[in-house]
Backbone bond lengths (Angstrom), bond angles and torsions (degrees), N, CA, C in turn:
res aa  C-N    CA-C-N  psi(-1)  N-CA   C-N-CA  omega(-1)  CA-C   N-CA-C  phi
1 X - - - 1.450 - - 1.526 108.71 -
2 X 1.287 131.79 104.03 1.129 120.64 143.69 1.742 145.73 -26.86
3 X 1.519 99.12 125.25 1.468 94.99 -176.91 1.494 116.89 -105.63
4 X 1.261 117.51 -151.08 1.409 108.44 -162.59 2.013 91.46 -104.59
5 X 0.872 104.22 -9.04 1.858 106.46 171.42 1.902 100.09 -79.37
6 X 0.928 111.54 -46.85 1.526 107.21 165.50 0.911 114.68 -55.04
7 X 1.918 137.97 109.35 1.017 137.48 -173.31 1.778 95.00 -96.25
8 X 0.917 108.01 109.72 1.571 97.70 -176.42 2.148 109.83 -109.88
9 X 0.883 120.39 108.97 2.187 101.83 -178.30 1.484 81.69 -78.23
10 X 1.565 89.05 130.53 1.393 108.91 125.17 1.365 120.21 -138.30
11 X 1.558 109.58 -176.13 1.786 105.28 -150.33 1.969 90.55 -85.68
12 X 1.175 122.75 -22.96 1.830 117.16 153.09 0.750 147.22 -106.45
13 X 1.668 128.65 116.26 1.126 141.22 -142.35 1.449 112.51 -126.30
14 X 1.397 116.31 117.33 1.920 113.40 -164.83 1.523 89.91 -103.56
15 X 1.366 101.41 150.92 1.543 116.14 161.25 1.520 110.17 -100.59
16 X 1.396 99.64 92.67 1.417 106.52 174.42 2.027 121.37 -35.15
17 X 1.253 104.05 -47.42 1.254 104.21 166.38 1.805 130.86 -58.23
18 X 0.860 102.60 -24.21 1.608 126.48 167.10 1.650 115.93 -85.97
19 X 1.227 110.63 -44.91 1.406 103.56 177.05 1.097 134.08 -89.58
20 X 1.875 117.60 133.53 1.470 116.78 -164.42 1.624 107.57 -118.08
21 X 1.389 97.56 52.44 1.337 106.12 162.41 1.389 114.79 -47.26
22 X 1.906 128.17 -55.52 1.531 144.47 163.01 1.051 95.90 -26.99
23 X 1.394 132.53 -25.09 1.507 117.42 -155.87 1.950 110.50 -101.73
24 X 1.494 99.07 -18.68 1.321 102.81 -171.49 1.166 104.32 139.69
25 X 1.249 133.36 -54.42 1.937 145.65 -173.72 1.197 95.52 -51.22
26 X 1.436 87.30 104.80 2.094 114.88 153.84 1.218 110.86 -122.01
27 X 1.654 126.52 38.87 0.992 149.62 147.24 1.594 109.23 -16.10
28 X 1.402 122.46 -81.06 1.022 150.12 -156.66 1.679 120.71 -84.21
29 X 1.575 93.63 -27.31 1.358 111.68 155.77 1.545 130.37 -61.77
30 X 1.679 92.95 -28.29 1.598 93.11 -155.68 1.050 106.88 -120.84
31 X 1.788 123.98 6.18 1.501 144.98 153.61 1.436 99.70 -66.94
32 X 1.249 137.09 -54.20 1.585 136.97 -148.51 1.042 117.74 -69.72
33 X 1.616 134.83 92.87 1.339 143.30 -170.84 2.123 96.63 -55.78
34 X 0.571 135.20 -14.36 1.586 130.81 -176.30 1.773 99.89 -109.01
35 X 0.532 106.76 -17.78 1.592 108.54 170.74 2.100 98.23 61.41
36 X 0.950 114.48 50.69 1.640 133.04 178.89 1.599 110.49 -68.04
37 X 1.924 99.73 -48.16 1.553 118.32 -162.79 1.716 95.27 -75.63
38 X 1.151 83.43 159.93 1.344 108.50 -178.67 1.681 116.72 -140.66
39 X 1.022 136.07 128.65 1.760 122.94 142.89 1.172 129.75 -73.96
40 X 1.397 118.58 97.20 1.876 103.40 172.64 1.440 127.61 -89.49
41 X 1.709 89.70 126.69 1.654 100.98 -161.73 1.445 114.13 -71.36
42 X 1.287 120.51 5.56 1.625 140.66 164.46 1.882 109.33 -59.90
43 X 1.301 106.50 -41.76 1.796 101.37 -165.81 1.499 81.15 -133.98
44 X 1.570 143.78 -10.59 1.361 122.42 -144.43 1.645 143.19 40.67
45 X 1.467 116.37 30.07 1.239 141.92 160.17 1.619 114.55 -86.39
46 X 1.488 94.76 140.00 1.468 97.05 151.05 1.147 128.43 -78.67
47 X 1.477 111.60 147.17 1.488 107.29 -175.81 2.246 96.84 -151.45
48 X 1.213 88.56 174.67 1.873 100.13 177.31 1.121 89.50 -96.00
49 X 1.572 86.24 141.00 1.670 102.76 158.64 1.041 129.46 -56.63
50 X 1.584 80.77 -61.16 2.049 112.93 -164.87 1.391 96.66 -149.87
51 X 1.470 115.20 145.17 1.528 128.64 174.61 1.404 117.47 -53.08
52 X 1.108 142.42 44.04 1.404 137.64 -178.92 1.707 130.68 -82.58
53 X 1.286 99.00 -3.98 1.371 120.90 -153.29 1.500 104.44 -62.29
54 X 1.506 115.77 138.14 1.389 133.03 176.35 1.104 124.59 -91.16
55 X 1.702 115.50 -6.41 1.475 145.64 -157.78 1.426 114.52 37.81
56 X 1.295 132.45 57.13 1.025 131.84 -171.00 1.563 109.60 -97.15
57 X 0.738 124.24 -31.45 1.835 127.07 141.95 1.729 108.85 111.92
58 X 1.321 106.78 2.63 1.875 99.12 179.75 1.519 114.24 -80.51
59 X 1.439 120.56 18.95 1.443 130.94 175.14 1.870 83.56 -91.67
60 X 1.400 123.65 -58.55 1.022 124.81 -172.52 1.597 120.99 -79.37
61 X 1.335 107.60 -37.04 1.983 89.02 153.74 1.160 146.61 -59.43
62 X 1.690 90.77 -37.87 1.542 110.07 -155.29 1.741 91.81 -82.50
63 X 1.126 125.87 -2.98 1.923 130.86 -147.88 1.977 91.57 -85.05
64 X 1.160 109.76 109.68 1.369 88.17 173.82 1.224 146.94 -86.33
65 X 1.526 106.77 16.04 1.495 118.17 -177.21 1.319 100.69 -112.20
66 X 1.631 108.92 12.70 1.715 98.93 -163.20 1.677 130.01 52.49
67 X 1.528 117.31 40.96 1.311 104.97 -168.02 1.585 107.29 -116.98
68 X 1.595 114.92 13.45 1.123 117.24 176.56 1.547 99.45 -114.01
69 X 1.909 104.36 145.49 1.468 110.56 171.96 1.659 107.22 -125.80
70 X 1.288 134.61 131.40 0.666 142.62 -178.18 2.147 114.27 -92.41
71 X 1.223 100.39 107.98 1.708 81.65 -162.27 2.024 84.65 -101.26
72 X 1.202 99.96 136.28 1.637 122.95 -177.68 1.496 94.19 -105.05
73 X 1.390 118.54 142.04 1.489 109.59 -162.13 2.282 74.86 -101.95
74 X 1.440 102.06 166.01 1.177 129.27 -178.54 1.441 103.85 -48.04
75 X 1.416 134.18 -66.88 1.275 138.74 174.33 1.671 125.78 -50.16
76 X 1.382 118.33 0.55 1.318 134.47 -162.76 1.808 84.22 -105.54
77 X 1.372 104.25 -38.96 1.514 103.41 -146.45 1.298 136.28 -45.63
């Protein structure tokens, strides 16, 4: 499990403070055609599994607290 001293990029990034995964919302989980997202039942955040991402962004629309960012690298754009 990655911690927060592991600086790890990936292209989705949750704001733990924003996200109410704890709360029930698998919103973002259950938008993601690659199935990448995850909830970890350790803090109740979403988080990536694995880098697979297509950046297609309905983890980050569909998110309703707004606490997911999807970063698209420049060459995707």
């Amino acid at each position: 499990m990655a911690t927060a001293s592991m600086l790890v990029k990936v292209p989705v990034s949750v704001d733990a403070d924003k996200c109410i995964a704890s709360k029930g919302c698998t919103v973002c989980v259950d938008v993601c055609p690659l199935d990448v997202l995850v909830i970890d039942i350790n803090n109740g955040v979403a988080l990536m599994q694995y880098d697979e991402c297509w950046y297609c962004t309905p983890c980050e629309v569909d998110c309703p607290t707004h606490a997911l960012t999807v970063d698209i690298p420049y060459l995707v754009k």
